[in-house]
Backbone atoms as SQL, in Angstrom:
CREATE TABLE atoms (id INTEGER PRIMARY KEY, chain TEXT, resi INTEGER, resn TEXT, atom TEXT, x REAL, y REAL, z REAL);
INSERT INTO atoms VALUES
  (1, 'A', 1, 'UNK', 'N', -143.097, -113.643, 60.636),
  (2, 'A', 1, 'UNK', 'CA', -142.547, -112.390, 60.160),
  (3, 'A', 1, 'UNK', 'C', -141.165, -112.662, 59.565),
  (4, 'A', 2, 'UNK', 'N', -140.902, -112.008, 58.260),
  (5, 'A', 2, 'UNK', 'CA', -139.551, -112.062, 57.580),
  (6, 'A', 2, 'UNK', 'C', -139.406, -110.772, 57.251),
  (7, 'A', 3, 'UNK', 'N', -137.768, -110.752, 56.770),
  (8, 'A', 3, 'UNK', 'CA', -137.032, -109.460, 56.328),
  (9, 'A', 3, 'UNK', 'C', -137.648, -109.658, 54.970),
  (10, 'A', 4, 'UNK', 'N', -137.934, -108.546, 54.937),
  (11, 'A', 4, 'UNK', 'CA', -138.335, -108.527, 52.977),
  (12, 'A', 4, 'UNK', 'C', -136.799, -108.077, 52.088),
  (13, 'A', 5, 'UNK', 'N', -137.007, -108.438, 51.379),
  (14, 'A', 5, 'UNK', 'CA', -135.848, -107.802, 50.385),
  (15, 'A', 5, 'UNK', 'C', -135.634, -106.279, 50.862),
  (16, 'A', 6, 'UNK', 'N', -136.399, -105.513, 50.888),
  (17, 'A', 6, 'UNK', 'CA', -136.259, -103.861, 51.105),
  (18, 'A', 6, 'UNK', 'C', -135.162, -104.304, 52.317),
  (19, 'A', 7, 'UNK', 'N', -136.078, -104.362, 53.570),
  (20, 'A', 7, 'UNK', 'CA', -134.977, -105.247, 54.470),
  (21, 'A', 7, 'UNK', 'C', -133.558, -105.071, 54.616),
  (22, 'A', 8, 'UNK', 'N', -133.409, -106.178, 53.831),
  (23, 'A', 8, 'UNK', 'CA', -132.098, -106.381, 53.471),
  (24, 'A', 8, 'UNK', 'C', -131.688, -105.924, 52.738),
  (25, 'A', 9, 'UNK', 'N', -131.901, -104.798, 52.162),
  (26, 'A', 9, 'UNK', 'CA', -130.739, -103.970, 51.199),
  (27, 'A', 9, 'UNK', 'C', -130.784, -102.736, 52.360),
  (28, 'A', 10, 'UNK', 'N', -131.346, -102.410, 53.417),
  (29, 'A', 10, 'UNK', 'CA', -131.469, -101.531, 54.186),
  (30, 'A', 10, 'UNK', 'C', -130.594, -102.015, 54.798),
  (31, 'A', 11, 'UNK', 'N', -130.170, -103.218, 55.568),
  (32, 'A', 11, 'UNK', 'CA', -129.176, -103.462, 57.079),
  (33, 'A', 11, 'UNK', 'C', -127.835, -103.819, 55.590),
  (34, 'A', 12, 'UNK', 'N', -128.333, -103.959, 54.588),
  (35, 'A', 12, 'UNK', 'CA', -126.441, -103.571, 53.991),
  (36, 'A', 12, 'UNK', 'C', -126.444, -102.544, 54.008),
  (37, 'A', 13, 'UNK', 'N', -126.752, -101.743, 53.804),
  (38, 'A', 13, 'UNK', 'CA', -126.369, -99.978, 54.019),
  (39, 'A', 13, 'UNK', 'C', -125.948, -99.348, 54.815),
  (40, 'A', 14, 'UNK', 'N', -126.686, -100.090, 56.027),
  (41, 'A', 14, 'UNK', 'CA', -126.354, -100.175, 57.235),
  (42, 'A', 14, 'UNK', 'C', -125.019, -100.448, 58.319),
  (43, 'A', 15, 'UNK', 'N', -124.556, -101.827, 57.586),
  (44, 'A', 15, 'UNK', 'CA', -123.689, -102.441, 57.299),
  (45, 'A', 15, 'UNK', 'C', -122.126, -101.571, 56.689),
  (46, 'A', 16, 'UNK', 'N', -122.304, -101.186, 55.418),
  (47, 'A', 16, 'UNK', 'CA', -121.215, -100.060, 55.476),
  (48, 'A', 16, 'UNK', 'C', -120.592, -99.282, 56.282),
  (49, 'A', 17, 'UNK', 'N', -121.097, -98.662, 57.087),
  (50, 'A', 17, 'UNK', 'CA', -121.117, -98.033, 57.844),
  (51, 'A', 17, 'UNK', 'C', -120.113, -98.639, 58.831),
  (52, 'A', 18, 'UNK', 'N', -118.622, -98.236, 59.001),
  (53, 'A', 18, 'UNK', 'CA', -117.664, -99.414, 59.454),
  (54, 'A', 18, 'UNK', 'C', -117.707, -98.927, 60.885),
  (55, 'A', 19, 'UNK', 'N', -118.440, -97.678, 61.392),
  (56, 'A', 19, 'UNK', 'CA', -118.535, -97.458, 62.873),
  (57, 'A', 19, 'UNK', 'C', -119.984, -96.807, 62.729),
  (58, 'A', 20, 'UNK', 'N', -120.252, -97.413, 64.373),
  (59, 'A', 20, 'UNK', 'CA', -122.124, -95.966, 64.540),
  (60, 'A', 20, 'UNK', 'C', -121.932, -94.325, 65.099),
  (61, 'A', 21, 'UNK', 'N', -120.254, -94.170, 64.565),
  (62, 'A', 21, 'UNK', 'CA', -120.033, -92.583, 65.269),
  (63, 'A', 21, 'UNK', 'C', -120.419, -91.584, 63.931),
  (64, 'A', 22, 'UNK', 'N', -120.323, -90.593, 64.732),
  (65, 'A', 22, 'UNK', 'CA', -120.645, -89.750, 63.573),
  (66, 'A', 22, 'UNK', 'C', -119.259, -89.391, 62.699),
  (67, 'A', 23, 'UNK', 'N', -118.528, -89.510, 62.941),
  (68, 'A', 23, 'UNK', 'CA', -116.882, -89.451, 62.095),
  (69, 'A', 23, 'UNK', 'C', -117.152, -89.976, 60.934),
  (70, 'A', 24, 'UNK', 'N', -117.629, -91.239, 60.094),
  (71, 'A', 24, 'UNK', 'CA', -117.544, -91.771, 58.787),
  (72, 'A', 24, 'UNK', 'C', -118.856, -91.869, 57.870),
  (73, 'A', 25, 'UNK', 'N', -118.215, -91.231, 56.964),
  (74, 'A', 25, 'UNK', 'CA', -119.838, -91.651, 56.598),
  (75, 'A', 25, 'UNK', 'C', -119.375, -91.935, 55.381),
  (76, 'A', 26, 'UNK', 'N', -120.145, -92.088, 54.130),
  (77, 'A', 26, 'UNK', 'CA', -120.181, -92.753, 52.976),
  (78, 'A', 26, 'UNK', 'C', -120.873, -92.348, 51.826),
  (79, 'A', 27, 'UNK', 'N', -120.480, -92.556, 50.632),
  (80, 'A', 27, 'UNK', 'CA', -121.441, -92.407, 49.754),
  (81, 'A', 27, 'UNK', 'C', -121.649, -93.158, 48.362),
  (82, 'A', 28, 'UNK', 'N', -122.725, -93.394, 48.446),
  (83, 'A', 28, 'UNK', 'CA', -123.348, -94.241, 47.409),
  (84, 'A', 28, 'UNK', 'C', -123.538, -93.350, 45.552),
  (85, 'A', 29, 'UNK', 'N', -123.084, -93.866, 45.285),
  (86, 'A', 29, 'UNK', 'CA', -122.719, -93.445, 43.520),
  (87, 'A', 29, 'UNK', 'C', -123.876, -94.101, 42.655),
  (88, 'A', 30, 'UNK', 'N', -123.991, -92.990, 41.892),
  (89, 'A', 30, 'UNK', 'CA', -125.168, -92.989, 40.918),
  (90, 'A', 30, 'UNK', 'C', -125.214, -94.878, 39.888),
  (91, 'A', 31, 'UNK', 'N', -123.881, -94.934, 39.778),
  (92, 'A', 31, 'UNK', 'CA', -123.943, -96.514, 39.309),
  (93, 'A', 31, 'UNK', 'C', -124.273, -97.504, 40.174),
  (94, 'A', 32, 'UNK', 'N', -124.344, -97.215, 41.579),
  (95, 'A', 32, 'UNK', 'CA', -124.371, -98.694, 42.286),
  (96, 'A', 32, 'UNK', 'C', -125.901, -99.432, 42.215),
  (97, 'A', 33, 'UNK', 'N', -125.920, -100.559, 42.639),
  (98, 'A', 33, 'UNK', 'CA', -126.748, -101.395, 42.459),
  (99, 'A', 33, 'UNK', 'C', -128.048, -100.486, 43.018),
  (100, 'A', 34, 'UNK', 'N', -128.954, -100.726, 42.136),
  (101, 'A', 34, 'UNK', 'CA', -130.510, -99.600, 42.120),
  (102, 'A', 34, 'UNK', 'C', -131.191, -99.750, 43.370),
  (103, 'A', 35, 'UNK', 'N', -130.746, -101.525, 44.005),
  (104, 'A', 35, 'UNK', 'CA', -131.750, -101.497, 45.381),
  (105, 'A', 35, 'UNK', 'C', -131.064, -101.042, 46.574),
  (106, 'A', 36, 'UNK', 'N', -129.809, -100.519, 46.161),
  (107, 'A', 36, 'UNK', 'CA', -128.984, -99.838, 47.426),
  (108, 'A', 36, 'UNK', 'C', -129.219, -98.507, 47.481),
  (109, 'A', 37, 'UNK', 'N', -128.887, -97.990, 45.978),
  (110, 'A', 37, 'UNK', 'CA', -129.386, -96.689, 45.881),
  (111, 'A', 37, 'UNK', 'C', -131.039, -96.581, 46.416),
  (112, 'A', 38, 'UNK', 'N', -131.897, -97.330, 46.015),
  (113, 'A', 38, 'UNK', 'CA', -134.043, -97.432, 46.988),
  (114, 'A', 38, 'UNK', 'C', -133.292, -97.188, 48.314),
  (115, 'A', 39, 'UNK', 'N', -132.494, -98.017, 48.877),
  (116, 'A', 39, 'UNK', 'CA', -132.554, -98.578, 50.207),
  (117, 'A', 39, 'UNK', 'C', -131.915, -97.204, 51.305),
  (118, 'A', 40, 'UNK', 'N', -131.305, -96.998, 50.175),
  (119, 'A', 40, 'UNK', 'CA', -130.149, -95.392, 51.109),
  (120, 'A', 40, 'UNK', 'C', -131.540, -94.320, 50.864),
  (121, 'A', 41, 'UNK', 'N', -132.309, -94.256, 50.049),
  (122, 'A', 41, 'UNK', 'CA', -132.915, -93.363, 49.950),
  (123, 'A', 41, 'UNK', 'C', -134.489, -93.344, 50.691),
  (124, 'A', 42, 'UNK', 'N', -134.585, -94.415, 51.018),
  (125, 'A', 42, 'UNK', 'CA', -135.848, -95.217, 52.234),
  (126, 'A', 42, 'UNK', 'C', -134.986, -95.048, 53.728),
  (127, 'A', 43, 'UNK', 'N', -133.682, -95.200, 54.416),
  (128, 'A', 43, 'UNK', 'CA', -133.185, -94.765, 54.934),
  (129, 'A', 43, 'UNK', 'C', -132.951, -93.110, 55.323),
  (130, 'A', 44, 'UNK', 'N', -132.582, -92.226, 54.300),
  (131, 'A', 44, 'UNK', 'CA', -133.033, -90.936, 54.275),
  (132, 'A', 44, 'UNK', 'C', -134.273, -90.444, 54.397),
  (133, 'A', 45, 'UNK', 'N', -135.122, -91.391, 53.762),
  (134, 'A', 45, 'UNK', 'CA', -136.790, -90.376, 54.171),
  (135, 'A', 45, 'UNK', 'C', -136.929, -90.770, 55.577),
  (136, 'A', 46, 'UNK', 'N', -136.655, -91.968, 56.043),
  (137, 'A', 46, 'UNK', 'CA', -136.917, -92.319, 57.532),
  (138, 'A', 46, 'UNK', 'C', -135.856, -91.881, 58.730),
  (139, 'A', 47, 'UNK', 'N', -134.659, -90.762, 58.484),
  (140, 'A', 47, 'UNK', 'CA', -134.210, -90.121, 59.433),
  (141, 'A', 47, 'UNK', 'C', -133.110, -91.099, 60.012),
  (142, 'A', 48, 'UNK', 'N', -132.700, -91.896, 59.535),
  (143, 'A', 48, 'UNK', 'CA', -131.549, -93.095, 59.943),
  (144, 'A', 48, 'UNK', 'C', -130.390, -92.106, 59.178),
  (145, 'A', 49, 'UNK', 'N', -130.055, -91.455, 57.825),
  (146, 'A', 49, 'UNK', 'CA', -128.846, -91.194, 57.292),
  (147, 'A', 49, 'UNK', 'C', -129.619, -89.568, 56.675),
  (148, 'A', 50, 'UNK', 'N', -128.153, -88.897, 57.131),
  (149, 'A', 50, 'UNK', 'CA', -128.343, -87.307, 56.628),
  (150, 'A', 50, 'UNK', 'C', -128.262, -86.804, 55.032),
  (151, 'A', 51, 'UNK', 'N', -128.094, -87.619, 54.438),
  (152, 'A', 51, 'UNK', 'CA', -128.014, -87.863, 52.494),
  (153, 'A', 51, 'UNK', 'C', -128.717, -88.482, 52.147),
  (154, 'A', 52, 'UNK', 'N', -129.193, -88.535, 51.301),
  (155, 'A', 52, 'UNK', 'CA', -130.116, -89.443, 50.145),
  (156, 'A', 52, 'UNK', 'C', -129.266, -90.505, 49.801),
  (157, 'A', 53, 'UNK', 'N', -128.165, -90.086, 49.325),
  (158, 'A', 53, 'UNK', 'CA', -126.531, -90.899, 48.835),
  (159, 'A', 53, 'UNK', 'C', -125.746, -91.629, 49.879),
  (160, 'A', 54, 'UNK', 'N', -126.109, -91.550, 50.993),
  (161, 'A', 54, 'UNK', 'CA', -125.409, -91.578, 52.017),
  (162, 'A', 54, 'UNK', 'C', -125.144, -90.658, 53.195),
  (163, 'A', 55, 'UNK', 'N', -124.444, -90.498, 53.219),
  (164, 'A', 55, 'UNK', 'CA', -123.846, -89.110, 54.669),
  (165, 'A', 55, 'UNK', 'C', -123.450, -89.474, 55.163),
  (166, 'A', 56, 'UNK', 'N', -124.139, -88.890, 56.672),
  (167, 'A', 56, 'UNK', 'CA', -123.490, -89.622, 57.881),
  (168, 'A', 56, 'UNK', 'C', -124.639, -90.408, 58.616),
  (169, 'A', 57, 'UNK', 'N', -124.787, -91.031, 59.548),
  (170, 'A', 57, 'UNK', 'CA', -125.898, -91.656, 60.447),
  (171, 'A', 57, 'UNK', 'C', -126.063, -90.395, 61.418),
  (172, 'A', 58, 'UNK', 'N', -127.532, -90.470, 61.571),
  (173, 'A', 58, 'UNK', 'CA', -128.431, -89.555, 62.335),
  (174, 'A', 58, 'UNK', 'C', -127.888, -90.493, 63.777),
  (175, 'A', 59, 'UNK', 'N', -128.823, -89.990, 64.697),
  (176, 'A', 59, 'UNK', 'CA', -128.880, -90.508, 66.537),
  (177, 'A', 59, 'UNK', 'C', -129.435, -92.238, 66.709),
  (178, 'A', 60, 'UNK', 'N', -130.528, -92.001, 65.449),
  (179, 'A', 60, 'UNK', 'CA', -131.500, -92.950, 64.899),
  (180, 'A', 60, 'UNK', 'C', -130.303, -93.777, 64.223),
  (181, 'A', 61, 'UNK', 'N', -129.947, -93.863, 62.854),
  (182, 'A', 61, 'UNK', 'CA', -129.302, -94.451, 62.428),
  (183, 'A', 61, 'UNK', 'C', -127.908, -95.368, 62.685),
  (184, 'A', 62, 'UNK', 'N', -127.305, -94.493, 63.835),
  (185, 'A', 62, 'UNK', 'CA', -126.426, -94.747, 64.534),
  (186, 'A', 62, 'UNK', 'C', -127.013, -96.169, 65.694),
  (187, 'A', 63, 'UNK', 'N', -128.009, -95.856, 66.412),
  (188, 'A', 63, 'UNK', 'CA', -128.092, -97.322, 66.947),
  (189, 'A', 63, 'UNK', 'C', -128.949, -98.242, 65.929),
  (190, 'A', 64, 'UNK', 'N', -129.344, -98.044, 65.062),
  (191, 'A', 64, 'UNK', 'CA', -129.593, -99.193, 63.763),
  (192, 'A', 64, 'UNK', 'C', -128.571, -99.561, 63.665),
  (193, 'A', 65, 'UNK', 'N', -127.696, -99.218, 62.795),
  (194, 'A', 65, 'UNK', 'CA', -126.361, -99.738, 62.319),
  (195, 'A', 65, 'UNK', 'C', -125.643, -100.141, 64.032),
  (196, 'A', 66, 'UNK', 'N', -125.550, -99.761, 65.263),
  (197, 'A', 66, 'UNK', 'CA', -125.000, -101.042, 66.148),
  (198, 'A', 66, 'UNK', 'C', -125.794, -102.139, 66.222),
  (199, 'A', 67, 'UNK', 'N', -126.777, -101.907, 66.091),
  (200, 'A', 67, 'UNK', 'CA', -127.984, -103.748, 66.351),
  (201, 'A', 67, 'UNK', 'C', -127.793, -104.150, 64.869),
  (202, 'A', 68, 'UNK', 'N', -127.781, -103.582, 63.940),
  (203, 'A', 68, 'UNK', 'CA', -127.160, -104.246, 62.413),
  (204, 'A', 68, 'UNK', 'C', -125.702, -104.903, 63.398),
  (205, 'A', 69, 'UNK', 'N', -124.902, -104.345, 63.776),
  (206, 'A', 69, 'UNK', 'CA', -123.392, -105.071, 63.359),
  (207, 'A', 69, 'UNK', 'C', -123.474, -105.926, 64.387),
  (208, 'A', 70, 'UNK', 'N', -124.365, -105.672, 65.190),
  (209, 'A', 70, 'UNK', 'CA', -124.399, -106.918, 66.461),
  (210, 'A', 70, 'UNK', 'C', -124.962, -108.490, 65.988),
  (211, 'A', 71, 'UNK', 'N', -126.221, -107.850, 65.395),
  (212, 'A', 71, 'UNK', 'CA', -127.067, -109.048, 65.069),
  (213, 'A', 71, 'UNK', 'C', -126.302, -109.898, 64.151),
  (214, 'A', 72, 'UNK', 'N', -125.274, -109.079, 63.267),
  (215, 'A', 72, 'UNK', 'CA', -124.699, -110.058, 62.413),
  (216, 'A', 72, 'UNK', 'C', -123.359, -110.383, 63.074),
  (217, 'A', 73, 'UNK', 'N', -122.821, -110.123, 64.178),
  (218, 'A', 73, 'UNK', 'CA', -121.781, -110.852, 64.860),
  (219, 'A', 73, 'UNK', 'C', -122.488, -112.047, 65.665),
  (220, 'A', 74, 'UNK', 'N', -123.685, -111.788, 65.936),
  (221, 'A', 74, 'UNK', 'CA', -124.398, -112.948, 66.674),
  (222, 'A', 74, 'UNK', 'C', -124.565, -114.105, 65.652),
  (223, 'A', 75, 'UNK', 'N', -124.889, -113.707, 64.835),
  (224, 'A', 75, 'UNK', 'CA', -125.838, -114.744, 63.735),
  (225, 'A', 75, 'UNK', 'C', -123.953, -115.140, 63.221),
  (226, 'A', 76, 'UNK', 'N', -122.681, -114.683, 63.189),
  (227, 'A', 76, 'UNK', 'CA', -121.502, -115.377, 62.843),
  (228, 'A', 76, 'UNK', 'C', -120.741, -115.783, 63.404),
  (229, 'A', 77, 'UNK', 'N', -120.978, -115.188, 64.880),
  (230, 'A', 77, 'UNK', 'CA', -120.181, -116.035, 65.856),
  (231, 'A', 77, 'UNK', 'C', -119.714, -117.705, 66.081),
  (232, 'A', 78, 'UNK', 'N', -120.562, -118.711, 65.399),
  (233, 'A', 78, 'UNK', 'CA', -119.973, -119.826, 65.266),
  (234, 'A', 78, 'UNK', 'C', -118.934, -120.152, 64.260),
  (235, 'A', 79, 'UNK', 'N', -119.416, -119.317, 63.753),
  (236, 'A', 79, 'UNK', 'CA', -118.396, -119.612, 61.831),
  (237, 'A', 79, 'UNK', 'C', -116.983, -119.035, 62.163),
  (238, 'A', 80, 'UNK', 'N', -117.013, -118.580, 63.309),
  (239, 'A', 80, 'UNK', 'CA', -115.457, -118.380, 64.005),
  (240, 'A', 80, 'UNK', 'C', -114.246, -118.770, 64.422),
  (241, 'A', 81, 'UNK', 'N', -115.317, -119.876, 65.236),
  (242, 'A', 81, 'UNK', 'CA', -114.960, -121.156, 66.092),
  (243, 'A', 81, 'UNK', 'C', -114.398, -122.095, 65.528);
């Protein structure tokens, strides 16, 4: 099993997201790259983010985006050292 591209333009979106509270949210602009704009909007149909564009993170989205920022402190934790 691999991340497909969709994937990974989903846990960057994810990724933005500089906390999993509901305080920040974000938004994605009609120019940005087309598979962020798919990816925010595959995120919105699936109940992770309250915008199409962005918003805020749902209950759902909110612990995505902590196992997003974890998994990638795990996977960088040597590059620290």
């Amino acid at each position: 099993m691999t991340y497909t591209p969709e994937n990974l333009a989903e846990l960057h979106v994810l990724m933005i997201y500089k906390s999993a509270s509901n305080l920040d949210g974000i938004k994605i602009h009609k120019d940005a790259d087309p598979e962020v704009i798919a990816a925010a909007q595959r995120l919105f149909d699936g109940g992770f983010i309250t915008q199409s564009d962005g918003g805020y993170l749902t209950t759902l989205g909110s612990e995505a985006a902590d196992h997003a920022h974890s998994l990638y402190d795990l996977l960088n934790v040597y590059r620290e050292i």
